[in-house]
C-alpha positions as a Python dict, from the first residue, in 0.01 Angstrom:
ca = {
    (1, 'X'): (0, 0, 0),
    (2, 'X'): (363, 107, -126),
    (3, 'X'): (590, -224, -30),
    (4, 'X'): (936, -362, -52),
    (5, 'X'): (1015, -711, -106),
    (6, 'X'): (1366, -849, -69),
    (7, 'X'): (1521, -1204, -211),
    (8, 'X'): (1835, -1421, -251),
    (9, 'X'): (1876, -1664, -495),
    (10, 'X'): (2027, -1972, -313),
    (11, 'X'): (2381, -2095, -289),
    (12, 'X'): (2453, -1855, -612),
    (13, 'X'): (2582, -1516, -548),
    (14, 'X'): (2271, -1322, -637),
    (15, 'X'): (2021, -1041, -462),
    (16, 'X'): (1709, -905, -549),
    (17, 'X'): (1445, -667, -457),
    (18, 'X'): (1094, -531, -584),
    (19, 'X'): (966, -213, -506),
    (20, 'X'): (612, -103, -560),
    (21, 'X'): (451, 238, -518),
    (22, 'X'): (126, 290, -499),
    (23, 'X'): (-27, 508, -215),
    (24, 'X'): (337, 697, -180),
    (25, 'X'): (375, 713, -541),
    (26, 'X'): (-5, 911, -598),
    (27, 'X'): (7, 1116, -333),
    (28, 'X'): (291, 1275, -474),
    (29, 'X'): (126, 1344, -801),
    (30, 'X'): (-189, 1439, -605),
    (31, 'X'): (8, 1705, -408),
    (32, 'X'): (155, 1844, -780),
    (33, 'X'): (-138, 1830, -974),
    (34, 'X'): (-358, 2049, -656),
    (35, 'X'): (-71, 2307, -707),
    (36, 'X'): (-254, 2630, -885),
    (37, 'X'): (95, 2791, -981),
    (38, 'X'): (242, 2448, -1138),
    (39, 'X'): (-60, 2211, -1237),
    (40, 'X'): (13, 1818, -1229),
    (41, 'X'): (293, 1693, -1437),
    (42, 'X'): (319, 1557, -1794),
    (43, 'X'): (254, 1235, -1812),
    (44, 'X'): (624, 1174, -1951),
    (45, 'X'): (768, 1377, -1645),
    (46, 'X'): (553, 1168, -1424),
    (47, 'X'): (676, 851, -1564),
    (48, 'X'): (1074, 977, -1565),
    (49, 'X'): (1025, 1112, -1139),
    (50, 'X'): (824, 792, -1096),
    (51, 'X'): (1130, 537, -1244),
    (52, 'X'): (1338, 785, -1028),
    (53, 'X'): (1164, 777, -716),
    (54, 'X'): (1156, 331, -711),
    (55, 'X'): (1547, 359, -834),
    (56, 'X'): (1608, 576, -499),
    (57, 'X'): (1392, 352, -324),
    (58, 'X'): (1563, 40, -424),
    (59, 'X'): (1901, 214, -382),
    (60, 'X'): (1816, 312, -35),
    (61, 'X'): (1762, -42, 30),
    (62, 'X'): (2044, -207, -130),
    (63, 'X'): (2333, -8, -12),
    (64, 'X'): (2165, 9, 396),
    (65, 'X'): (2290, 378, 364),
    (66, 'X'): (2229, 568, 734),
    (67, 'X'): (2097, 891, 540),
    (68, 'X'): (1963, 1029, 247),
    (69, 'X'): (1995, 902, -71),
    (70, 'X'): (1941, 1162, -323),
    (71, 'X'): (1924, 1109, -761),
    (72, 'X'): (1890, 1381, -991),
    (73, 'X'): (1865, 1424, -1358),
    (74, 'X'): (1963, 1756, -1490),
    (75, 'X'): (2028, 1861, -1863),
    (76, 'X'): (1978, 2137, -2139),
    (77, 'X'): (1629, 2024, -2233),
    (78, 'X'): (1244, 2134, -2121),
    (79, 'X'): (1270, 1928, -1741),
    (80, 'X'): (1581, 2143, -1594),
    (81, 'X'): (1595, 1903, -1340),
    (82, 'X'): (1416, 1621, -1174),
    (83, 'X'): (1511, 1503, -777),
    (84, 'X'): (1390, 1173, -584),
    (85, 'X'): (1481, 1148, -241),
    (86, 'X'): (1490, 860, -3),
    (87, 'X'): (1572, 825, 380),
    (88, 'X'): (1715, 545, 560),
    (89, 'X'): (1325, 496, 679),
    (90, 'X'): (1196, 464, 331),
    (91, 'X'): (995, 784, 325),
    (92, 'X'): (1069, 940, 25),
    (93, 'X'): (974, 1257, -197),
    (94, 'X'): (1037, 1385, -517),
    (95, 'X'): (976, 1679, -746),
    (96, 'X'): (1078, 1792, -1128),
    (97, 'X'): (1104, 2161, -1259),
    (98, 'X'): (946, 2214, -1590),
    (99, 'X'): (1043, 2493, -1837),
    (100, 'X'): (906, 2414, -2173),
    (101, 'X'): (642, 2220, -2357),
    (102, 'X'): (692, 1874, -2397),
    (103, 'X'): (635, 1647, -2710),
    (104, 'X'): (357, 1405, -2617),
    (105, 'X'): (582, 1057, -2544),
    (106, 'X'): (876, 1240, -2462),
    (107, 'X'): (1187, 1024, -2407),
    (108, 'X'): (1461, 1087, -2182),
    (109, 'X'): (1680, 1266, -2415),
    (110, 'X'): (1433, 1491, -2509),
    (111, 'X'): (1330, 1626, -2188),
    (112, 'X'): (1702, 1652, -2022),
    (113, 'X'): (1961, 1537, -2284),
    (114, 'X'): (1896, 1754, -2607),
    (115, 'X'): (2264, 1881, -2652),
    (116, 'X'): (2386, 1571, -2506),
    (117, 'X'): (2471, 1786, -2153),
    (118, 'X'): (2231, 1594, -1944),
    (119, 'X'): (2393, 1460, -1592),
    (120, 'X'): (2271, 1231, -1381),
    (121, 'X'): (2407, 1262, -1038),
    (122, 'X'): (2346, 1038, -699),
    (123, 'X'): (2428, 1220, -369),
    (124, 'X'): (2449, 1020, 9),
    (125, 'X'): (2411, 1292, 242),
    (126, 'X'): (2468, 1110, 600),
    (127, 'X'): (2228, 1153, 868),
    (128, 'X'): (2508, 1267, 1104),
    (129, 'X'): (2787, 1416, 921),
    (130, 'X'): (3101, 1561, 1109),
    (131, 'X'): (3200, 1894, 1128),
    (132, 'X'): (3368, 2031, 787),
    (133, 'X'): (3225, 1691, 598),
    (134, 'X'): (3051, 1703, 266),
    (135, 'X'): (2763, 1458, 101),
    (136, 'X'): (2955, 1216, -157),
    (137, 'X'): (2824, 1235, -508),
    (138, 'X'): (2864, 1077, -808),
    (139, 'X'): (2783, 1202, -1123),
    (140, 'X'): (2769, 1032, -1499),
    (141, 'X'): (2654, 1129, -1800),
    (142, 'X'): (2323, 1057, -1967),
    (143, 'X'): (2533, 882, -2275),
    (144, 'X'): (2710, 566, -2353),
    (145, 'X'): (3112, 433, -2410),
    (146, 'X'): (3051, 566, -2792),
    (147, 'X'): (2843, 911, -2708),
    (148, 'X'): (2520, 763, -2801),
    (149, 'X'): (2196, 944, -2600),
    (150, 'X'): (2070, 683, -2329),
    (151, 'X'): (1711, 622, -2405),
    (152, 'X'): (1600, 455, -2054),
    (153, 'X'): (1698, 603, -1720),
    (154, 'X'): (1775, 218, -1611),
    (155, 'X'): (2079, 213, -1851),
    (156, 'X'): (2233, 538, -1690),
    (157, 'X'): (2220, 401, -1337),
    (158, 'X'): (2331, 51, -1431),
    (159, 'X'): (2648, 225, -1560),
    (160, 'X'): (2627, 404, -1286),
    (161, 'X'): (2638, 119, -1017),
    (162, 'X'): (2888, -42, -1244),
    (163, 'X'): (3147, 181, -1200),
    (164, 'X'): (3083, 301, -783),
    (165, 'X'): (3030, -73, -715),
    (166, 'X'): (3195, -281, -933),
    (167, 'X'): (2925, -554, -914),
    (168, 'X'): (2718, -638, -1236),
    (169, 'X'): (2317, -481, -1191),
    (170, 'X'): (2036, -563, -1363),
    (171, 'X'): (1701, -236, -1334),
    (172, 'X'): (1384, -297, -1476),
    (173, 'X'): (1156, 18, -1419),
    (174, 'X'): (827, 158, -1501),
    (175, 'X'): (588, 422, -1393),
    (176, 'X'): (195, 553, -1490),
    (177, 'X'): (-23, 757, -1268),
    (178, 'X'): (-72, 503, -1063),
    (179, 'X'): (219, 288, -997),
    (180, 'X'): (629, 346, -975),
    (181, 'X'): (794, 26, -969),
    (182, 'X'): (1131, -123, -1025),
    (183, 'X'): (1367, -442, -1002),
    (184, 'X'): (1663, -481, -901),
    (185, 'X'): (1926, -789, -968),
    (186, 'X'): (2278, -768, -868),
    (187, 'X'): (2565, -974, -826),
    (188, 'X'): (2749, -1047, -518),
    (189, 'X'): (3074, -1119, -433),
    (190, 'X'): (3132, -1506, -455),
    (191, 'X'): (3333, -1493, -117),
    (192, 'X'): (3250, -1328, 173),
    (193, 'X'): (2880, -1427, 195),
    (194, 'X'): (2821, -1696, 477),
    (195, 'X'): (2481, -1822, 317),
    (196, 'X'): (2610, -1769, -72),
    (197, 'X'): (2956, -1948, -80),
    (198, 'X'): (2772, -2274, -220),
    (199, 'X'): (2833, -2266, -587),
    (200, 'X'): (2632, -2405, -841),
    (201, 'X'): (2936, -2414, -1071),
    (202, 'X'): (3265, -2593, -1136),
    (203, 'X'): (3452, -2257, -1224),
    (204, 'X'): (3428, -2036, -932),
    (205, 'X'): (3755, -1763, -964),
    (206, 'X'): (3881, -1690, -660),
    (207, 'X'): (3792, -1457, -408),
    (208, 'X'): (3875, -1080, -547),
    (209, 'X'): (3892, -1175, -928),
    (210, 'X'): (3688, -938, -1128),
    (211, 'X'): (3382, -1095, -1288),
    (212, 'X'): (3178, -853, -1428),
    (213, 'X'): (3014, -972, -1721),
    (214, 'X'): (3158, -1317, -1676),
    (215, 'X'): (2959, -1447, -1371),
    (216, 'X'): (2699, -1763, -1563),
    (217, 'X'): (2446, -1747, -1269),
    (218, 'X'): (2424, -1386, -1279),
    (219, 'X'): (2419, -1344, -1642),
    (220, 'X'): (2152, -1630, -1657),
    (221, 'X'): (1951, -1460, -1403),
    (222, 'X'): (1950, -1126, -1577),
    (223, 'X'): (1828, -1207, -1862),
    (224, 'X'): (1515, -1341, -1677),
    (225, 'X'): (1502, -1019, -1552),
    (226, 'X'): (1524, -789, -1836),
    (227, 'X'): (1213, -1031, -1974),
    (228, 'X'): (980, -817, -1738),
    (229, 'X'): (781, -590, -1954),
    (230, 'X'): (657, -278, -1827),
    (231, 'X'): (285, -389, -1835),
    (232, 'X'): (375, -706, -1598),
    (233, 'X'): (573, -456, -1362),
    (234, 'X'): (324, -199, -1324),
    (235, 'X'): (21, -458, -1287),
    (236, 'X'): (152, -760, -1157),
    (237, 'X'): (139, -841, -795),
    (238, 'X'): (534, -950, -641),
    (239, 'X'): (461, -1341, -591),
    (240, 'X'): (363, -1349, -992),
    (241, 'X'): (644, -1102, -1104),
    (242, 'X'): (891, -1377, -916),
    (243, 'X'): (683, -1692, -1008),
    (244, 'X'): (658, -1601, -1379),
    (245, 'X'): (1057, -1482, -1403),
    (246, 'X'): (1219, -1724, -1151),
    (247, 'X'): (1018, -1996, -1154),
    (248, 'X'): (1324, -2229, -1199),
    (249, 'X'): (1536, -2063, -938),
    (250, 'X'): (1524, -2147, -538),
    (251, 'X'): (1453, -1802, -370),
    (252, 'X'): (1520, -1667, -41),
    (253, 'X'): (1280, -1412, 79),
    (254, 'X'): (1268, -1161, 326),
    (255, 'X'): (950, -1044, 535),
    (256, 'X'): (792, -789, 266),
    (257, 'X'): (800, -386, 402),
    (258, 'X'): (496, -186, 402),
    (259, 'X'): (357, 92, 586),
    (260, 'X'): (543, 283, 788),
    (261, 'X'): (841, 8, 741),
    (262, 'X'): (835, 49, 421),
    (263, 'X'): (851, 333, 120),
    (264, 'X'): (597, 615, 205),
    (265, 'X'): (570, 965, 175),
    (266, 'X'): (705, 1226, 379),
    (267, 'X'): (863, 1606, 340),
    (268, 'X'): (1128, 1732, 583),
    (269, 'X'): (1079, 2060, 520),
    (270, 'X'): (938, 2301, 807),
    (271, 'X'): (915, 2672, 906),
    (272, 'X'): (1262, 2707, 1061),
    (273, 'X'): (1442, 2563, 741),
    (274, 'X'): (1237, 2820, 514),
    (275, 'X'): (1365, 3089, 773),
    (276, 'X'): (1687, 3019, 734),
    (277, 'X'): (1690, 3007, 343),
    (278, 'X'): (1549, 3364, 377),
    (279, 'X'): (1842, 3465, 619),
    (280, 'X'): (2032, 3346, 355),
    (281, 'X'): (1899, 3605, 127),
    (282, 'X'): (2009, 3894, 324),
    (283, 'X'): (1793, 4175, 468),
    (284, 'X'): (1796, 4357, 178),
    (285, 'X'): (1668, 4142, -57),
    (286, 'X'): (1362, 4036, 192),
    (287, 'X'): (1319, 4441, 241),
    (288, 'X'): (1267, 4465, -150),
    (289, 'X'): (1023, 4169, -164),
    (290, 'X'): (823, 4255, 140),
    (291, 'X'): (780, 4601, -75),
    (292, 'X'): (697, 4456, -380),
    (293, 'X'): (438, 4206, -222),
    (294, 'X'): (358, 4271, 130),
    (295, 'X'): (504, 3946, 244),
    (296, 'X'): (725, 3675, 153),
    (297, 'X'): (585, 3306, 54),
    (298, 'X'): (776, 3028, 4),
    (299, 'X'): (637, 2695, -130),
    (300, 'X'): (781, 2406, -128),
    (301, 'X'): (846, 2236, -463),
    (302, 'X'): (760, 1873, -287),
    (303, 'X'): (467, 1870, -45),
    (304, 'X'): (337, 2187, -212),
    (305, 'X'): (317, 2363, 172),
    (306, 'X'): (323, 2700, 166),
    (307, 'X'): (569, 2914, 389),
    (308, 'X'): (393, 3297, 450),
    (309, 'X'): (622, 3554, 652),
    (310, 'X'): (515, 3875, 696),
    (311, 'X'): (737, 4205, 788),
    (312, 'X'): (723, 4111, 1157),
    (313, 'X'): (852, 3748, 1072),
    (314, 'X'): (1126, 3860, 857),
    (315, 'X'): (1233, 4124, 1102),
    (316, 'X'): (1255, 3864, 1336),
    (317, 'X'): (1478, 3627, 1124),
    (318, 'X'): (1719, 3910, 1108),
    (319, 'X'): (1727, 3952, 1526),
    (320, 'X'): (2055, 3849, 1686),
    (321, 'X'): (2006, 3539, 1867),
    (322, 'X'): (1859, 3560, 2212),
    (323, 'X'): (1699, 3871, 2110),
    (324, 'X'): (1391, 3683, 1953),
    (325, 'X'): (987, 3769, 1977),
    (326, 'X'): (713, 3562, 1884),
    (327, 'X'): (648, 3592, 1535),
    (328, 'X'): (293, 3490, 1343),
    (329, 'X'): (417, 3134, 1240),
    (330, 'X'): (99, 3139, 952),
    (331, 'X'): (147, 2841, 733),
    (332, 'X'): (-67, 2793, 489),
}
């Protein structure tokens, strides 16, 4: 069972978290791979939307966003782009477009970053956003300071976090076909914590001076960290990731979330959403395809559902409101 586990390290200003999906995380490849029109993924794309999917998890969790957290990769190469999804709940779904054939062992510049144009961007979209509002989003680009290609999708977003957050943050992920996992260490603030203003230090700065990159107990603590290797994160259970890296360190845990209170799988899509993206079309344009096919279907690029409106349904999308009939509602 998918599961999120949560930690402090005590009376140093440090969090933590694990995330670790399993059921979630195959179920999404499941639904892919029993798509006729796309097949299942390469096993590079799976690994790249699997890192992506426990980094949206994990940032879900840290920044205790009320809506949907939302990362996508996007570039010049054979993946066009790549999306991971999380809501305040922890469901989560995700989905890459694939254009071209990929080398086998394809690395991140390769599938999105071959001209050095690949984006990363991280959209919160609120859950109830006012009238006239817009999702904020932050984008960066899949290169270094010095222009060098980013080889790991955890160095993009810990430049990322860097510069929206100004704390110091540690990502270890991995994914295979049957596990998406990541870990998370950041630094806190060495003020303003109730339970973290014990220092283990004699040279504490004051409250508001910038450490980043300067902080001993964090810096200490992420180099345990990056020691994980991908083998121990994808097939070690939480307690031994923590025992083996922290060992040393007095943690503070939190009561693990699984099942439905923790990450799992879920689409938001539905009928009336893939109406309205084909009132968005125009009646033309859903005249011309109900001519060239007999109906319109729309699938949907994460659950794999398919959407089938025939000329009755569209000509009821296009009815002034109030003047409405029963259409066939045939999903499929």
């Amino acid at each position: 069972m998918s599961e999120l586990h949560k930690f402090l390290f005590d009376g140093v200003p440090v969090r933590g978290m694990i995330v670790r999906l399993t059921d979630s995380w195959q179920e999404i490849l499941a639904r892919r791979a029993s798509n006729t029109a796309t097949g299942a993924y390469p096993a590079p794309v799976a690994e790249l939307l699997g890192e992506m999917t426990a980094a949206a998890t994990l940032m879900q969790a840290n920044i205790k966003f009320n809506g949907a957290v939302i990362l996508q990769i996007f570039g010049d190469g054979p993946v066009k782009i790549a999306v991971a999804e999380t809501k305040p709940d922890l469901s989560l779904r995700a989905t890459a477009k694939v254009v071209g054939e990929l080398p086998a062992g394809a690395t991140l510049p390769e599938m999105v970053n071959v001209g050095n144009k690949g984006r990363c961007a991280i959209t919160l979209d609120p859950k109830d956003k006012l009238p006239g509002s817009t999702p904020y989003q932050g984008v960066v680009p899949l290169f270094g300071d010095r222009g060098e290609k980013l080889e790991k999708l955890s160095d993009v977003l810990q430049h990322y976090m860097l510069q929206s957050e100004q704390l110091d943050t540690t990502l270890v992920l991995a994914a295979d076909d049957k596990v998406a996992a990541g870990l998370l260490i950041q630094r806190l603030p060495v003020k303003g914590e109730g339970n973290l203003e014990g220092s283990s230090g004699s040279d504490r700065e004051p409250a508001g001076e910038d450490q980043i990159g300067r902080n001993e107990d964090y810096n200490r603590i992420s180099i345990l960290a990056s020691s994980l290797t991908r083998d121990e994160l994808l097939t070690l259970d939480v307690d031994t990731i923590l025992r083996r890296l922290f060992w040393e360190e007095k943690l503070l845990r939190f009561e693990p979330q699984a099942g439905l209170l923790g990450p799992h799988f879920a689409c938001t899509c539905g009928r009336e959403r893939v109406a309205a993206m084909i009132r968005g079309l125009g009646p033309e344009e859903a005249e011309s395809i109900l001519a060239e096919r007999g109906d319109i279907e729309v699938g949907c690029d994460f659950c794999g559902k398919q959407y089938r409106f025939d000329a009755v349904d569209a000509a009821q999308i296009f009815r002034p409101p109030g003047d409405q009939m029963p259409g066939s509602a045939v999903v499929q």
